[in-house]
C-alpha positions as CSV (number, residue, x, y, z in Angstrom):
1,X,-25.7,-31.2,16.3
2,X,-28.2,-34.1,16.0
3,X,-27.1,-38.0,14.3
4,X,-30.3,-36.6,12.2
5,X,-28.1,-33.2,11.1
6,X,-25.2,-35.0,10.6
7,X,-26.4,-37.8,8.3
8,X,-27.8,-35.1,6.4
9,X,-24.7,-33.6,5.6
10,X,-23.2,-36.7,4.7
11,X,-26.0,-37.5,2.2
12,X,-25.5,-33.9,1.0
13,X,-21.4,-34.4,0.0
14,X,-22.5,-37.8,-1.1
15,X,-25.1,-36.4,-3.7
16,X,-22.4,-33.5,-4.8
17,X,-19.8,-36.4,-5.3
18,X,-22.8,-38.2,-8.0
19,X,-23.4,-34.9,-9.5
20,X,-19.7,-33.6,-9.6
21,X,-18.9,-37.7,-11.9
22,X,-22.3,-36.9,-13.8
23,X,-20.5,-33.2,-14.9
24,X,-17.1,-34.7,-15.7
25,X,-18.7,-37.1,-17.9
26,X,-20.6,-34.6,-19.9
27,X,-17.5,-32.4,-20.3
28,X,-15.6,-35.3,-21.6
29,X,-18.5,-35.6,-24.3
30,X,-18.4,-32.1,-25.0
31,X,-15.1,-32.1,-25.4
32,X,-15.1,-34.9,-28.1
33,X,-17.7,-32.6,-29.7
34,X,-15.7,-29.6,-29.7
35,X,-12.5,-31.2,-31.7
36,X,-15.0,-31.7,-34.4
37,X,-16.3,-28.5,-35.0
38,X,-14.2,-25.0,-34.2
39,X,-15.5,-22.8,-31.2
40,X,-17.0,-19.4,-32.0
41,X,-16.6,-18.8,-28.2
42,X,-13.8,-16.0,-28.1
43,X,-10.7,-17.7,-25.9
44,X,-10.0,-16.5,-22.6
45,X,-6.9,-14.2,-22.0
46,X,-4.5,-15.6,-20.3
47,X,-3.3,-13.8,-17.0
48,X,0.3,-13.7,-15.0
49,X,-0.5,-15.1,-12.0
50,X,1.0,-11.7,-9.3
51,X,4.5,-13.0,-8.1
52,X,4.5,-12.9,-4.3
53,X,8.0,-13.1,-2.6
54,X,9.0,-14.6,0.6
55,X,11.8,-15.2,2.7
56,X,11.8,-18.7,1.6
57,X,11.6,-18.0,-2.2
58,X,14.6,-15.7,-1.8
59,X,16.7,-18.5,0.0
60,X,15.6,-20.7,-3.0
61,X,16.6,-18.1,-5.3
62,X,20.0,-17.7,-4.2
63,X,20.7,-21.7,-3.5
64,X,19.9,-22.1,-7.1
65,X,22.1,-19.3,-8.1
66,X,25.1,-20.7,-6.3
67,X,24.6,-24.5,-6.6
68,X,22.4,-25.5,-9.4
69,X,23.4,-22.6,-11.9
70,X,27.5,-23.2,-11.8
71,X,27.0,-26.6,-12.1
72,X,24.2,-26.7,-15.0
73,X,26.5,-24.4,-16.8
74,X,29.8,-26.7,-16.5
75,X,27.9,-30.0,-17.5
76,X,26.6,-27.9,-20.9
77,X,30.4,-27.3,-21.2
78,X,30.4,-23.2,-20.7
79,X,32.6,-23.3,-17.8
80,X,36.3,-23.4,-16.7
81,X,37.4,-25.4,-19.8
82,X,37.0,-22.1,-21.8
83,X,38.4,-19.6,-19.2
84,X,41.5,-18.2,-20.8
85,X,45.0,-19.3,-18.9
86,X,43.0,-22.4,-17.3
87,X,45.1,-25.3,-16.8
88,X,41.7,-27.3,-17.7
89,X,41.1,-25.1,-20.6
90,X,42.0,-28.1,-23.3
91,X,41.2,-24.6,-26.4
92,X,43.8,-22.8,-28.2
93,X,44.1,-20.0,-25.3
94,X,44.4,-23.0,-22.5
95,X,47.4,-24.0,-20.5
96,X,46.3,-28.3,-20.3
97,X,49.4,-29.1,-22.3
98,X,51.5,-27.4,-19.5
99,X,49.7,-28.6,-16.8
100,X,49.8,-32.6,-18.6
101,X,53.9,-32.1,-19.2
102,X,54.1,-31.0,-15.4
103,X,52.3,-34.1,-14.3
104,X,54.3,-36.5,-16.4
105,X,57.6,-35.6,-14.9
106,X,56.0,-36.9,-11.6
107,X,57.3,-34.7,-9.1
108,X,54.9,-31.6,-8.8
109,X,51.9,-31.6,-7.4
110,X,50.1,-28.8,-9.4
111,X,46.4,-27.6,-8.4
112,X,45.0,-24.0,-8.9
113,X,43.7,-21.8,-6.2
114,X,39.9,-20.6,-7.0
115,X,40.3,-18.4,-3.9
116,X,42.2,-15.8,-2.2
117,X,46.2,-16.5,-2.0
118,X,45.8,-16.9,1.7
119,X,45.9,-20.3,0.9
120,X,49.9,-20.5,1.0
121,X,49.6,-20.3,3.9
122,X,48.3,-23.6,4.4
123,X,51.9,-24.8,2.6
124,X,53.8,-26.8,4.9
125,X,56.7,-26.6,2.4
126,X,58.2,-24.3,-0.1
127,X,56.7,-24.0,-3.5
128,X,56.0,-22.0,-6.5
129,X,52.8,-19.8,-6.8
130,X,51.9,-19.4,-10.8
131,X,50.2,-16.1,-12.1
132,X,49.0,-16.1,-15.9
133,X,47.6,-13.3,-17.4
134,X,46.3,-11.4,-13.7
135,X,43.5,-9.1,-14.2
136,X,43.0,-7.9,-10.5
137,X,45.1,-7.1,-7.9
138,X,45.6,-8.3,-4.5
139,X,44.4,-7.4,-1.5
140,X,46.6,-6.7,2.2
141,X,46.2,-10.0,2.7
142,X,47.0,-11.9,0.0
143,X,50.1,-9.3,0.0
144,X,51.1,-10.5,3.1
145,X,50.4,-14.1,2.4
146,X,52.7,-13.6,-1.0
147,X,55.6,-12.0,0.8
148,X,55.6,-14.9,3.6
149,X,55.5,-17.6,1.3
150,X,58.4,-16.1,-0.3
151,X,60.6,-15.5,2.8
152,X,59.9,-19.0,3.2
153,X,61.9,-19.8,0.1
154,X,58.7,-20.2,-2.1
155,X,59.4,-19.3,-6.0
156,X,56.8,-16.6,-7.9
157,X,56.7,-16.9,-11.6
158,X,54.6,-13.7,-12.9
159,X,53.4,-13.7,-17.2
160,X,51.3,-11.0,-18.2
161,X,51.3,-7.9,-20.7
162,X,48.8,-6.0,-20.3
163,X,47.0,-6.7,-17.1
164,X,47.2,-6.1,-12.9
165,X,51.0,-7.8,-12.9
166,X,52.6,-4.4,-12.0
167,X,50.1,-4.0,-9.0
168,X,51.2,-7.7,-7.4
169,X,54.5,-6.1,-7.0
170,X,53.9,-2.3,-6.4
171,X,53.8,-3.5,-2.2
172,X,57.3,-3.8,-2.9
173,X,59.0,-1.4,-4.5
174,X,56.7,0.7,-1.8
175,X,58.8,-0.9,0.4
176,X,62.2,-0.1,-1.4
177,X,61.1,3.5,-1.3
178,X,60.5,4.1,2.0
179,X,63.7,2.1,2.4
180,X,65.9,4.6,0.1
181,X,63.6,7.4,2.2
182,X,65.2,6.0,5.5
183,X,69.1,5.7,3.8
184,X,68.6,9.5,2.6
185,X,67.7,10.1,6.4
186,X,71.0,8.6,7.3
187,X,68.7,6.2,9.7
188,X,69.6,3.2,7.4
189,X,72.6,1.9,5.4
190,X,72.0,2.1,1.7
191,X,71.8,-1.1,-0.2
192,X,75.6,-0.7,-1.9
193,X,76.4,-0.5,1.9
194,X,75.2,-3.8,3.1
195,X,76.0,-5.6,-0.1
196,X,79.9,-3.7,-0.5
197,X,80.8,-1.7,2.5
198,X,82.7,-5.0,4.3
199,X,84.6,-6.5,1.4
200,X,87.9,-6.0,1.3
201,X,89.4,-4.9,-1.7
202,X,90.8,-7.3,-4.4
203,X,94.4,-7.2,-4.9
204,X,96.4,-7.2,-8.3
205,X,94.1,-4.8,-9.8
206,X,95.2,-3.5,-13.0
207,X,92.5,-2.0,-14.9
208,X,89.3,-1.2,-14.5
209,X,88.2,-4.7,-16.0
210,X,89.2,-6.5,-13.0
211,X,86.5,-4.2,-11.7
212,X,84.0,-4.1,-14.2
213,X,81.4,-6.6,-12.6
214,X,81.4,-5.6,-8.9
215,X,81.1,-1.8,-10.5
216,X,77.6,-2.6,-12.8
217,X,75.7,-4.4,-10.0
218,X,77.0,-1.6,-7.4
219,X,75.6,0.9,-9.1
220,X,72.4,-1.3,-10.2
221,X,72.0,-1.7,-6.6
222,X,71.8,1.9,-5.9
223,X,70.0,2.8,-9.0
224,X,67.4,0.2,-9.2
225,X,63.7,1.2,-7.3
226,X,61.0,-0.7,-9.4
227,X,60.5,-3.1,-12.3
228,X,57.4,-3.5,-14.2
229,X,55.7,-4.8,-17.5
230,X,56.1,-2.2,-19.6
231,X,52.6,-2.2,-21.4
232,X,53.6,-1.1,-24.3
233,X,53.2,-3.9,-27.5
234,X,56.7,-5.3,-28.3
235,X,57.5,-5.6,-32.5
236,X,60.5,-7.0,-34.0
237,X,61.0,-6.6,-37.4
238,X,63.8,-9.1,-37.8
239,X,62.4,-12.2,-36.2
240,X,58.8,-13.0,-35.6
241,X,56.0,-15.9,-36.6
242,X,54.7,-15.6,-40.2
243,X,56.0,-12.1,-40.8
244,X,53.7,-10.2,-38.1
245,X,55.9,-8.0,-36.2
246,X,53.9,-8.2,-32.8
247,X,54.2,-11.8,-32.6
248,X,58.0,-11.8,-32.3
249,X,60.2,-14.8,-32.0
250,X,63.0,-14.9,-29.1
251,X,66.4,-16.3,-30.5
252,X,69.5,-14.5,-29.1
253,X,70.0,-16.0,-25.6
254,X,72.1,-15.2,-22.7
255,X,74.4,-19.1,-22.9
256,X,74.6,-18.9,-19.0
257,X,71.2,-18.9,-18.2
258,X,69.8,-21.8,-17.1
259,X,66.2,-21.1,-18.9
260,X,68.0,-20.9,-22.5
261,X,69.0,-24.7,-21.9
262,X,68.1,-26.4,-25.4
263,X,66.4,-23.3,-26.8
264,X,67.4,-23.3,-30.7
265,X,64.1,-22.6,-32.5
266,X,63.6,-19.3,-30.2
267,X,60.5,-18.6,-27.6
268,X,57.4,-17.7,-29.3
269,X,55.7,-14.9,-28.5
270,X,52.4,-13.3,-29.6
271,X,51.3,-9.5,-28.2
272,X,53.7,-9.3,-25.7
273,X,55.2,-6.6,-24.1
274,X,58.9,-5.5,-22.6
275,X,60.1,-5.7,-18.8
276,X,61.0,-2.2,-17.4
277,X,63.2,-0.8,-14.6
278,X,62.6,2.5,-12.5
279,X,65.8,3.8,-12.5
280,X,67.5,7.3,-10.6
281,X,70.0,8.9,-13.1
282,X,71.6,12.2,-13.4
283,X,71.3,14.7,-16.4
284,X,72.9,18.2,-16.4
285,X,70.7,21.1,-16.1
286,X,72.0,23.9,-18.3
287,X,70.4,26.5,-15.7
288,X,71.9,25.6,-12.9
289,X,75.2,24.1,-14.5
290,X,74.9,21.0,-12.3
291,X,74.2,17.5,-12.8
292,X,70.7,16.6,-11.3
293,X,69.1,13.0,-10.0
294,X,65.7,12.3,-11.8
295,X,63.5,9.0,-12.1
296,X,62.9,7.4,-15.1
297,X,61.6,4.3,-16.5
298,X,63.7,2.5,-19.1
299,X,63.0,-0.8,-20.9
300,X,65.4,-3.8,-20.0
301,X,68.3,-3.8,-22.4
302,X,72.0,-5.4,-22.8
303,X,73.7,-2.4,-20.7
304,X,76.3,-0.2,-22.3
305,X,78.2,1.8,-20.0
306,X,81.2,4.0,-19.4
307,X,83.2,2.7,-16.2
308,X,85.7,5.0,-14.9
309,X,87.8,4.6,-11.5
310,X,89.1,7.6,-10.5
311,X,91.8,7.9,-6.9
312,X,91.5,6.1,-4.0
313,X,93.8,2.7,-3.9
314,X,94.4,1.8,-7.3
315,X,94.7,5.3,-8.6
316,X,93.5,7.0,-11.9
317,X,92.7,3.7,-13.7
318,X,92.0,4.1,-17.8
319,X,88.5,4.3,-18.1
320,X,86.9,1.4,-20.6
321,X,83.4,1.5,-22.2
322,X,81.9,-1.7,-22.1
323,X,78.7,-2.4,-24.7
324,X,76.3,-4.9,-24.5
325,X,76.7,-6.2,-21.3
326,X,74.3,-9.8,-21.3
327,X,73.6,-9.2,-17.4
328,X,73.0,-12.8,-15.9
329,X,69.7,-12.3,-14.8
330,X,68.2,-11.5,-18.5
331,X,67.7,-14.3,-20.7
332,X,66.2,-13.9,-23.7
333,X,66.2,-10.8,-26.5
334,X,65.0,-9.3,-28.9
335,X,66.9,-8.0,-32.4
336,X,67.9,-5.0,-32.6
337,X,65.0,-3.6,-35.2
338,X,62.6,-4.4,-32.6
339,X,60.2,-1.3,-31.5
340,X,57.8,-0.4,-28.3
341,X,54.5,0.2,-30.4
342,X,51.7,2.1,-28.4
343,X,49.1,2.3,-30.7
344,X,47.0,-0.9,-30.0
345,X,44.9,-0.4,-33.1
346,X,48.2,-0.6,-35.6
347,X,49.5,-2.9,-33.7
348,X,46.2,-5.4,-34.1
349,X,45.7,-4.6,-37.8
350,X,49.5,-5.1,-38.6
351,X,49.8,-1.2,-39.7
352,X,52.7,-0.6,-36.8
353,X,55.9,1.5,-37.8
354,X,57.6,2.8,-35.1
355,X,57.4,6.4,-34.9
356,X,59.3,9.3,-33.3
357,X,59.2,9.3,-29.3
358,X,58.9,5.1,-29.2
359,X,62.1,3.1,-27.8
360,X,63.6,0.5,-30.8
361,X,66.8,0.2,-32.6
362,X,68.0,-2.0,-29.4
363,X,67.5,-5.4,-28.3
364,X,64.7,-5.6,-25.7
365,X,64.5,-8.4,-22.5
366,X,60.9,-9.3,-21.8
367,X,61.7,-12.0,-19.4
368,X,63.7,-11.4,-16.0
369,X,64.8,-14.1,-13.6
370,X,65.7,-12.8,-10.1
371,X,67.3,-15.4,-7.0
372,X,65.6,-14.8,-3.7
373,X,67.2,-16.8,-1.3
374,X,65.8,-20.5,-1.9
375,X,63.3,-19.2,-4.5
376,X,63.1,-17.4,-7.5
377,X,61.4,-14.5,-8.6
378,X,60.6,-14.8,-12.8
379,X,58.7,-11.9,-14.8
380,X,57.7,-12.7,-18.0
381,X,55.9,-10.2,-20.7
382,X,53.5,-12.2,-22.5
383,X,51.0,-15.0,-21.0
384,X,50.5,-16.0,-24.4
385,X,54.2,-18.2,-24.1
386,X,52.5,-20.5,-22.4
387,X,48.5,-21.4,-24.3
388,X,48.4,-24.6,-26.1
389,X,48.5,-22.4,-29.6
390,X,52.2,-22.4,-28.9
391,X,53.3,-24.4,-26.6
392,X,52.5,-28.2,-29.2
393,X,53.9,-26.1,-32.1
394,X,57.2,-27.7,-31.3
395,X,58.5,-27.5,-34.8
396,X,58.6,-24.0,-35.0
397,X,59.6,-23.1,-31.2
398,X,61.2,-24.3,-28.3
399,X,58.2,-23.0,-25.6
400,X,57.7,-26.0,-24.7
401,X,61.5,-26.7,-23.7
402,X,61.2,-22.8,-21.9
403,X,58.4,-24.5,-19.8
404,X,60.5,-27.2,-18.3
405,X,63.3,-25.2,-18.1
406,X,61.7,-22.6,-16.2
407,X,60.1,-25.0,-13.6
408,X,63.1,-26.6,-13.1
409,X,64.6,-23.4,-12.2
410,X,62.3,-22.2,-9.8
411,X,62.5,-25.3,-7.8
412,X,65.9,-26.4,-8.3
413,X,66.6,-25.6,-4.6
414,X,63.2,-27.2,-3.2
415,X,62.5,-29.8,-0.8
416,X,59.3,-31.7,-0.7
417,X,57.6,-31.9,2.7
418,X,54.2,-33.1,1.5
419,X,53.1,-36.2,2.0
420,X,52.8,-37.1,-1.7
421,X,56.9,-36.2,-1.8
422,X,56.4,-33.7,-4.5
423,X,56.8,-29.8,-4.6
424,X,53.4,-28.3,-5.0
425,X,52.6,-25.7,-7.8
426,X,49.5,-23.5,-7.2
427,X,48.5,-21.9,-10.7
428,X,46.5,-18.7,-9.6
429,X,43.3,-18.7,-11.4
430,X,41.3,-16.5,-8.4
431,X,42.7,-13.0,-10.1
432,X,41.9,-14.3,-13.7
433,X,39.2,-12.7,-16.4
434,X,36.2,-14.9,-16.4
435,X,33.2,-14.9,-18.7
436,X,29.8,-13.7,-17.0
437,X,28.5,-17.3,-17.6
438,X,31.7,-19.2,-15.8
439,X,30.8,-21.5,-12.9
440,X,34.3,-20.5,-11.9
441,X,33.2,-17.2,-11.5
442,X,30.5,-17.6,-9.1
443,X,32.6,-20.1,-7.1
444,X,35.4,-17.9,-6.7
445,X,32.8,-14.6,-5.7
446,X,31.6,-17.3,-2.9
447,X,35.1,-18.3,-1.8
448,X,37.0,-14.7,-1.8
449,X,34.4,-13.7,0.3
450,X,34.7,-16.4,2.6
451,X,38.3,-15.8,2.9
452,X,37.7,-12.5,3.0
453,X,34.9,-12.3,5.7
454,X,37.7,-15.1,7.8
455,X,40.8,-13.4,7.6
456,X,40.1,-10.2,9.3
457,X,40.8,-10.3,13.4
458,X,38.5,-6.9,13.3
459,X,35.2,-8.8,12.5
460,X,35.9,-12.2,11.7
461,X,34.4,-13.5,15.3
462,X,31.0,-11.4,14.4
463,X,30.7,-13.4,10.8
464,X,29.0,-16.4,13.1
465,X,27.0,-14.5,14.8
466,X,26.1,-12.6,11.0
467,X,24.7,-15.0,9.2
468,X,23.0,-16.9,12.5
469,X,20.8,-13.8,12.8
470,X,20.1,-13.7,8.8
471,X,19.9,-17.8,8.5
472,X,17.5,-17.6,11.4
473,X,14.0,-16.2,10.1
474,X,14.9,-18.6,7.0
475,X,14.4,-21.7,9.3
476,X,10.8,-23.4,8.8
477,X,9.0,-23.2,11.8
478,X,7.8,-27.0,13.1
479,X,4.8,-28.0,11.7
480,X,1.8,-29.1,14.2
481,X,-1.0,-31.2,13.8
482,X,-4.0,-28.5,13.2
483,X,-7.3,-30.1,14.7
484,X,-10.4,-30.6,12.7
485,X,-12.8,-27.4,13.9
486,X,-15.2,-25.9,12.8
487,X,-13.4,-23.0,10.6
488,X,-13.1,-21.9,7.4
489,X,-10.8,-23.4,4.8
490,X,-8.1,-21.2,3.5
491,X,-8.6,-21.1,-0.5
492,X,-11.8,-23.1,-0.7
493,X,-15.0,-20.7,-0.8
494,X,-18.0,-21.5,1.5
495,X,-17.1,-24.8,2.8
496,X,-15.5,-25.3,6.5
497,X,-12.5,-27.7,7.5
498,X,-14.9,-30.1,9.0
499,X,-16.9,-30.5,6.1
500,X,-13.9,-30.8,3.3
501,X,-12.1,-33.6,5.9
502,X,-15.1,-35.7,6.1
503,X,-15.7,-35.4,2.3
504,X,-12.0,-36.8,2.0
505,X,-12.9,-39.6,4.8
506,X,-15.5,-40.7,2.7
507,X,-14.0,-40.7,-0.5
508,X,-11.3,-42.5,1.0
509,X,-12.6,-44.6,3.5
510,X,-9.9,-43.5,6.0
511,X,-11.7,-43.7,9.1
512,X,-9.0,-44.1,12.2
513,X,-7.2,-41.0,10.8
514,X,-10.3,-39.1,11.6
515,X,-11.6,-40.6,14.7
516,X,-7.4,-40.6,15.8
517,X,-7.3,-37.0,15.0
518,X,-10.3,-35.6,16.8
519,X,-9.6,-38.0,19.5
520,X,-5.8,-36.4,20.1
521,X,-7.5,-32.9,19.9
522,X,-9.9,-34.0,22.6
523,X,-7.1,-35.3,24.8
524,X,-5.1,-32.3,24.8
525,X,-8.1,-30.0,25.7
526,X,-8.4,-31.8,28.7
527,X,-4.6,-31.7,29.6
528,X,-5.1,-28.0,28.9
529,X,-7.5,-27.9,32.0
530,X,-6.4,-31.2,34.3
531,X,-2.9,-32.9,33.0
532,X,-3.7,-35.7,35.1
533,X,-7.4,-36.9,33.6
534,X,-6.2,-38.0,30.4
535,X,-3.8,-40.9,31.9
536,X,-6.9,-43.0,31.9
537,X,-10.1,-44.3,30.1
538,X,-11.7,-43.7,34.0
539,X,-9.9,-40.6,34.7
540,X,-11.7,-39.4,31.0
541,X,-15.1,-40.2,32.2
542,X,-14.4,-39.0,36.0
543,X,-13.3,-35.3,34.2
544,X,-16.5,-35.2,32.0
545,X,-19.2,-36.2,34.4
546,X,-17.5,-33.4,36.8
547,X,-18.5,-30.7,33.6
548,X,-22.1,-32.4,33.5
549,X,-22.1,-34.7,30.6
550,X,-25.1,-36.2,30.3
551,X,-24.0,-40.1,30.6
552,X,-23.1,-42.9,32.7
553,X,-19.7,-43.2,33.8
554,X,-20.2,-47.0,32.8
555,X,-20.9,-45.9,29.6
556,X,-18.7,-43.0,29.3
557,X,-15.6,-45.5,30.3
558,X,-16.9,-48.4,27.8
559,X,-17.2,-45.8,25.0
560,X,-13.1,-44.3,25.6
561,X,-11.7,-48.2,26.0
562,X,-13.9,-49.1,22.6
563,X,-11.8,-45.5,20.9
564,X,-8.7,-46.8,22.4
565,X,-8.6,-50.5,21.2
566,X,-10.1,-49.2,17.5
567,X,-7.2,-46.9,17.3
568,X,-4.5,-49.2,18.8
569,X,-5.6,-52.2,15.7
570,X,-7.6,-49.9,13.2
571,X,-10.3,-52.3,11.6
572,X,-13.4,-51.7,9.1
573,X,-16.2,-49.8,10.6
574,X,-19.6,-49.1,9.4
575,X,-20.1,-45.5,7.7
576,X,-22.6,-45.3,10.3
577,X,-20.5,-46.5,13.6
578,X,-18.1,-44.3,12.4
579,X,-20.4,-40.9,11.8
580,X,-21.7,-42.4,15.6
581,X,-17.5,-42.4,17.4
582,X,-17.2,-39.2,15.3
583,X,-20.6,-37.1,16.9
584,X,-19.3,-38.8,20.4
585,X,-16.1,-37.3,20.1
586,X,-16.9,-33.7,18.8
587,X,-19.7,-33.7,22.0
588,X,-17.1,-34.2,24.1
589,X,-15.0,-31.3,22.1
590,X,-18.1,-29.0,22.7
591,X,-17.8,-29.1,26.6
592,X,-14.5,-28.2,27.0
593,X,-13.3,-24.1,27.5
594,X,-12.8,-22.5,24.8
């Protein structure tokens, strides 16, 4: 190309710059025109723009979802303050008023696990897990987790009615079955065994009350194989809030446990439900004349029993009935009109009689306290004990005075070993019910599955190596310096690179960052053929009268050490000097391979 060419083409792009301000003028007239009379022209429809998808859109996408979204949501206040059972719900349904008593009493250190329960694991010390209203069950490894923390003298307090309670503790009585599976085997000693078969007898025995205690939990111990929440809705006739039977009010106490300490009012309760135990008992079967062993569920109750003592050391004792036995472990009850309703409906709509086939007429035990070594194991029937609808309505209840009572209970026998000095209590929010819109809810999806993906040996050492290979095509690949040729631009119609960048120069006056660019892209052309001729302004013109430019090497060195001190301290040039260093430049271009 010619300097005659290429000043042509500049005066071209500088007469469509003119005419391009001449157009934008007149459109800004007719514009002022048009807001005072209507257009008849008929207005263009307006088209969706096709949505194209890439592998960076998707990453976006899902960034968004997991970062922005959660937090967007919890700012507008739709988060975890409204999650029922949250101890930073502050609602009706919320637990803040126990979580704010806790903390006053300055010696837990509460916090709620989001996660899976694989996180006691990271206790140091004992402590006391906290399950509200559960709605999914655990996995093998939070079992395991559980059952450690536990054998490690940790405490479990469990309040739900009608959700996945019984499922936290099915692991368990699996475990007591197989166990009564081995004694029946004779493999195993039963569980009266290791508990009775090495005490010696007690002496001055003279009826069969001296006997009466170490008789109930005997046979308890070989009768017992499961507890659970019954899931049926618990009435009471004789003492409940307002009237409403399913909303019944605990009074009658068992004096010797510890969590009826200052209860006077009762423990409220609102749509709860009854604690029952799987029990092996023995009915006569008229067809066979022979009592048989069968395995029923029956709701916890003051016990009424026949003890009889028949030979061995003490002889044919007189056999006593003994009725309504408090056993120590059961702590509140209900009255005795009290009902198991299991229609839901009635039971809402306040329409609940008991019918034919439903336990009542006794005094039921929704809550259950059981000593583990160190810790405690507590089962309460109704969540609803412990939401801030109850617990500040101290004048008509004592749940508030339940909630200390029962912390103080499961940690009486606690040592700190953290480094704050206080016994930590984990409030399991992880297996909750959350709202579709929680933030909680998408930050415990990301966690589980963290914990998930961690915890199992089988393919925990592949997860690294997982999301490398998926993480990987989402990196941006470096960008590089693309060289001014003489190629189309992507997205602009008829006009070449070239041509648009030395439109921009102009407009912009930017001159070194076009002479420095093609100047670069020179410079590694020649490395591409001789790495050594581009050390030096010489070596450049040495290279270039070797492919047969047509200059002096004088000339040709001059012209490279003028480039190199106009790039090093970037001055003013001429439009035409410039147009001049540029047609040099792109010359030299020309005679390298392609």
């Amino acid at each position: 190309m010619s300097e005659k060419e290429n000043q042509e083409i500049v005066d071209e792009y500088e007469q469509e710059l003119v005419k391009k301000e001449d157009d934008s003028s007149k459109k800004k007239k007719v514009k002022k025109a048009k807001v005072k009379r209507k257009s008849k022209k008929p207005k263009k429809k307006f088209k969706l723009r096709k949505v194209r998808f890439t592998k960076y859109s998707l990453a976006m996408t899902l960034l968004f979802l997991i970062v922005i979204v959660p937090l967007f949501i919890g700012l507008v206040g739709l988060g975890g303050r409204s999650v029922k059972f949250s101890i930073y719900n502050t609602g009706w349904d919320g637990l803040s008023t126990v979580y704010n008593t806790l903390q006053a009493e300055n010696k837990y250190e509460i916090s709620n696990g989001m996660s899976s329960l694989t996180i006691l694991n990271r206790l140091n010390s004992s402590g006391v897990l906290v399950v509200i209203g559960p709605t999914t069950s655990y996995n093998f490894a939070e079992t395991i987790s559980l059952v450690t923390f536990l054998v490690r003298g940790g405490s479990l307090i469990v309040a739900d009615d009608f959700g996945s309670g019984n499922k936290i503790f099915e692991p368990l009585w699996n475990v007591i079955a197989t166990y009564d599976s081995l004694v029946s085997l004779g493999l195993v000693p039963s569980l009266t065994d290791i508990f009775f078969g090495n005490q010696s007898a007690p002496s001055n025995v003279t009826s069969v009350e001296d006997l009466a205690g170490a008789a109930i939990f005997e046979m308890l111990a070989g009768m017992l194989k499961a507890i659970g929440f019954n899931q049926t809705v618990l009435m009471d006739a004789g003492s409940n809030y307002g009237g409403v039977s399913s909303q019944p009010l605990l009074k009658d106490t068992n004096p010797d446990n510890p969590l009826t300490a200052g209860i006077t009012k009762g423990v409220q309760m609102e749509f709860g439900t009854v604690l029952s135990v799987k029990i092996n008992n023995s009915r006569y079967n008229p067809s066979t004349g022979r009592y048989e062993w069968y395995t029923d569920w029956v709701p916890l109750q003051p016990l009424s029993i026949n003890v009889t003592i028949e030979g061995g050391e003490y002889g044919n004792l007189e056999p006593i009935f003994i009725e309504d036995v408090m056993l120590p472990f059961l702590s509140f009850f209900t009255t005795t009109t009290s009902w198991m309703e299991s229609n839901f409906r009635d039971a809402l709509t306040g329409e609940a009689v008991p019918n034919e086939g439903e336990w009542g007429n006794t005094a039921f035990a929704p809550i259950l306290s059981i000593p583990i070594g160190r810790g405690k194991i507590v089962m309460i029937g109704d969540p609803d004990i412990f939401i801030n609808k109850w617990i500040e309505d101290t004048e008509n209840n004592d749940n508030l005075q339940f909630c200390q009572n029962l912390f103080n209970y499961v940690t009486e026998n606690m040592v700190a070993n953290t480094t704050s000095g206080k016994i930590p209590i984990i409030f399991d929010e992880g297996h909750t019910q959350y709202k579709f819109y929680s933030p909680a809810l998408v930050s415990t999806i990301l966690m589980r599955l963290i914990t998930e993906m961690s915890m199992y040996p089988l393919y925990s050492p592949f997860v690294p190596i997982m999301f490398a290979v998926i993480a990987y095509p989402l990196i941006p690949k470096a960008r590089r310096l693309a060289p001014v040729l003489w190629t189309r631009y992507r997205g602009e119609r008829g006009r070449s690179r070239f041509e648009r960048e030395i439109k921009r120069i102009l407009e912009t006056g930017s001159y070194s960052e076009a002479v420095g660019l093609l100047y670069r892209s020179m410079l590694r052309g020649v490395r591409k053929v001789d790495t050594s001729a581009a050390s030096s302004p010489k070596s450049l013109a040495d290279f270039f009268i070797s492919r047969g430019y047509p200059l002096k090497r004088g000339a040709l060195v001059s012209e490279f050490e003028r480039i190199d001190r106009y790039l090093q301290r970037p001055k003013l040039l001429p439009q035409s000097e410039f147009e001049k260093m540029l047609q040099f430049i792109k010359n030299l271009i020309d005679t390298l391979p392609k």
